[in-house]
N, C-alpha and C positions, 0 to 999 in steps of 0.2 A: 328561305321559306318565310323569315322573318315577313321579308319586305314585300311578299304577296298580298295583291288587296285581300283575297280569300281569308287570309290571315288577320292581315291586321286591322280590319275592319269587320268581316262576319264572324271572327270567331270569338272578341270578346261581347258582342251581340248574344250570339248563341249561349255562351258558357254562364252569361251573367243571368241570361233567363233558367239554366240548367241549376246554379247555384241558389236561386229564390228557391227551385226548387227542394235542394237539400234542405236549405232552411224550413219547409215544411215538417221536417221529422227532428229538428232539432230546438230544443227550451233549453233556458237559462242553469236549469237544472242538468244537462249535460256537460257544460262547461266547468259548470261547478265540481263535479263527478270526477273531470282531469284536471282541476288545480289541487282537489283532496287528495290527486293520487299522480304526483309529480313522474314517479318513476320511468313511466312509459317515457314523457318527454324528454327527460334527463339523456335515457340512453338511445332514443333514435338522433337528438344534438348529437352524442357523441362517435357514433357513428360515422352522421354525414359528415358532420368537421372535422372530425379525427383518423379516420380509417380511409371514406373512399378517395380522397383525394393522393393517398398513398401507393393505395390499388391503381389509379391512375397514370403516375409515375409507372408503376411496374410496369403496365403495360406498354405502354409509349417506349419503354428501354426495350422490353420481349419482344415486342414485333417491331423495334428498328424504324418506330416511323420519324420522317423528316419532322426538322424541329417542330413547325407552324402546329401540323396537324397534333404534335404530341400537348403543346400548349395549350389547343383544343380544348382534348379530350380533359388535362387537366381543369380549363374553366367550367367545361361542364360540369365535373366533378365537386366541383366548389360551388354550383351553383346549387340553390335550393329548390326544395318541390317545387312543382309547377299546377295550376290550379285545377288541371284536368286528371293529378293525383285525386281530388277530392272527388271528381267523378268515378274515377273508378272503385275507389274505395266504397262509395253507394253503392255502384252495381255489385260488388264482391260482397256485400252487407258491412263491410268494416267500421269500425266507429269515426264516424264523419267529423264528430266534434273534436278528437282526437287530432282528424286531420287538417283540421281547420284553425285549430289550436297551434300548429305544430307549422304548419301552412304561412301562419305570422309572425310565430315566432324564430323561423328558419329564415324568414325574410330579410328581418330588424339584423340576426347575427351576420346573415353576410354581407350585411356593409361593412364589416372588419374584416369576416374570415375569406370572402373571394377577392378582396384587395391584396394579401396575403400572401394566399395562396398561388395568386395568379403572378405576383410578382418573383416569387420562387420559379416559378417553371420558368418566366423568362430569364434568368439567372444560369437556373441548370443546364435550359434546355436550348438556349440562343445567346448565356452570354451576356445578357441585355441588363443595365439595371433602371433600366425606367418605371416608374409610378404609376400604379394603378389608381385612379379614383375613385369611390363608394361609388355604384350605380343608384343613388338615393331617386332620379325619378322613376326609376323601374320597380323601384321598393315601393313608390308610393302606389303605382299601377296597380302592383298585384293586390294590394289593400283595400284599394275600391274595387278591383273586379271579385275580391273573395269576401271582405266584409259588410259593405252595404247591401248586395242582394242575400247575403244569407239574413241579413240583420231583416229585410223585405220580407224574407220566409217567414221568416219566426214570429213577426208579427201578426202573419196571417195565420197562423197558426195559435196564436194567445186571444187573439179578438175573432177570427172568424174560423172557430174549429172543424164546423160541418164543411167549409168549404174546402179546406186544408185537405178531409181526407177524398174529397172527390176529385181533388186535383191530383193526387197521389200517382195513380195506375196515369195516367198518360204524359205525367210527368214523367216516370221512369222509362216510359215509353219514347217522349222526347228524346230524354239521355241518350239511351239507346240509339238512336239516330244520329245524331250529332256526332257520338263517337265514330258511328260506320263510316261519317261523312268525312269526318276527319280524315280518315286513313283512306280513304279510297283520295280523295284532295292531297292525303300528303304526298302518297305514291304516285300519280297522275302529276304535282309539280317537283317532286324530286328525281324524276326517269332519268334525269342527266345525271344528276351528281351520282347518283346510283352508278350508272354505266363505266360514270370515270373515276369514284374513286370505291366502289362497292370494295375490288380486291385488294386495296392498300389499308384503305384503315376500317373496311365493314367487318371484320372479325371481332377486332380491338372493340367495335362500338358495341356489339354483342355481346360478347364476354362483362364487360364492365354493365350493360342493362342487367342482365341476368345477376352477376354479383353484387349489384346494388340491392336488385329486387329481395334474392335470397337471406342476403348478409342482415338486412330489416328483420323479416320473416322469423329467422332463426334468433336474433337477438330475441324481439319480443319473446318468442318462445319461452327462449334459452333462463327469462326472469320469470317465466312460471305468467305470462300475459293471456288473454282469452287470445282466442284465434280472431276474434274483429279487431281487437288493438294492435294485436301482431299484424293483421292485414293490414290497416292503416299504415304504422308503421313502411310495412313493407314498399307500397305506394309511395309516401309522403319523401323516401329517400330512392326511389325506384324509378320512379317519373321524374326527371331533372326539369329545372325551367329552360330548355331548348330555345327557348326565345331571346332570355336575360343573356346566355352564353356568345347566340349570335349578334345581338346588339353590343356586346362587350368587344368582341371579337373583332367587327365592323368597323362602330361608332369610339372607341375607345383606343384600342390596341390597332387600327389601321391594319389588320391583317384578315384577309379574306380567307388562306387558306385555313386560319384557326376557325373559322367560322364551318369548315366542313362536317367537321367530326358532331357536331351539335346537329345542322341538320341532318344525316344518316342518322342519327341518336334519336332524333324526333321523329323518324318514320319509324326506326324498329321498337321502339319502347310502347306506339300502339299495338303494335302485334304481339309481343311477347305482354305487354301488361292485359290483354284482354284476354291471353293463355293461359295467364297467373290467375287471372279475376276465374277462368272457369275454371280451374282445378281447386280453388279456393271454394266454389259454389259447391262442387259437384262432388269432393274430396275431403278438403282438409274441414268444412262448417258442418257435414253429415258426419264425420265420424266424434269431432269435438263435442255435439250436440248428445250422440248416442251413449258417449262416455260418461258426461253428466246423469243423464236420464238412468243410468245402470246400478 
């Protein structure tokens, strides 16, 4: 899916106009708000690096899958949010600066921790001890695609404030597109790999979506978090970078089968994360709201 023009040409087109967009609703003053208050980032890092990459292994051993695919699922797991976390996170109202915070600084760690990790699974899982190297141009990517057009928002938003709010409604409106476009794109060019490997390792990819999603979710919670940090959160380690896994996979580790498990992950992580985002609307932000209020 990587290597679809769809992808690798219209979708950081879209996303980087999507992201000016969040930068509309976010100042200097939010950032500031999550370096006062470390905690959030502290435990969704440790989370992602410490926990789901473990959960990953389980998997891979519990469902038996052949090494390639188990390595996979592993890189994914090592790999950090992906930038269309931060979309969702807006549509879900979740704290964007949180995820954009978190967005970069998930980046910068895994030029340690997916070198790491991924050289573990090759050990455990094949045997292998060959070296993994920093994906450092991939790190640089996601950095322009996530912090110059927000940095483009926010100025439009500091210098041209009336415009900022009337840009607002059909920017989210954008979003909204872009994601449906996605997923209907993703599903339309992954029909094959779906077909052939849906029943071998499309459980595994679900399970481990869902347990990423949650595992976030409840963390935040579980430190007493509002329910938008908790969402972020939940996003930020929910949504994998599906792209970084399969260019690692590809470009890197010369293994195409490890490269499956990342795109199956990339088509169900729009469906279940756009699930999450409306139970989070329709659920979890009217009852946290009413609690307050009472």
């Amino acid at each position: 899916m990587a290597e679809n023009p769809i992808f690798s040409l219209f979708l950081p087109l879209a996303l980087g106009i999507v992201m000016i967009g969040l930068g509309l609703h976010l100042s200097l003053a939010d950032f500031r708000r999550v370096a006062q208050a470390p905690k959030a980032v502290l435990v969704a890092l440790g989370v992602q690096t410490g926990l789901l990459p473990p959960v990953a292994f389980g998997l891979a051993w519990a469902f038996g899958l052949p090494p390639e695919l188990g390595i996979g699922l592993v890189l994914l797991a090592a790999s950090p949010g992906g930038v269309t976390a931060n979309l969702f996170s807006h549509l879900a109202r979740g704290d964007v600066a949180l995820n954009i915070t978190l967005t970069a600084i998930n980046s910068l760690l895994a030029l340690l921790s997916l070198p790491l990790w991924t050289a573990l699974a090759l050990a455990l899982l094949l045997g292998s001890d060959q070296a993994v190297p920093p994906p450092t141009r991939k790190v640089v990517e996601v950095g322009v695609l996530v912090i110059l057009p927000v940095a483009i928002g926010m100025g439009l938003r500091a210098w041209r404030p009336a415009l900022a709010a009337r840009l607002d409604r059909p920017v989210r409106l954008a979003s909204t597109l872009v994601l449906a476009g996605l997923i209907v794109a993703a599903v339309v060019i992954e029909r094959q790999t779906l077909a052939t490997y849906a029943a071998v390792v499309g459980l595994a990819a679900l399970l481990f979506n869902l347990a990423s999603l949650l595992a976030g979710y409840a963390a935040g919670r579980a430190i007493r978090l509002g329910v938008p940090q908790a969402t972020a959160i939940a996003f930020e380690i929910g949504i994998h970078n599906g792209t970084l896994a399969i260019f690692v996979a590809l470009h890197v580790l010369g293994m195409a089968g490890a490269a499956v498990v990342p795109a199956i992950y990339s088509l169900l992580m729009y469906l279940t994360g756009g699930l999450f985002a409306w139970w989070v609307l329709k659920r979890a932000l009217p009852r946290a709201e009413g609690l307050r209020s009472a």
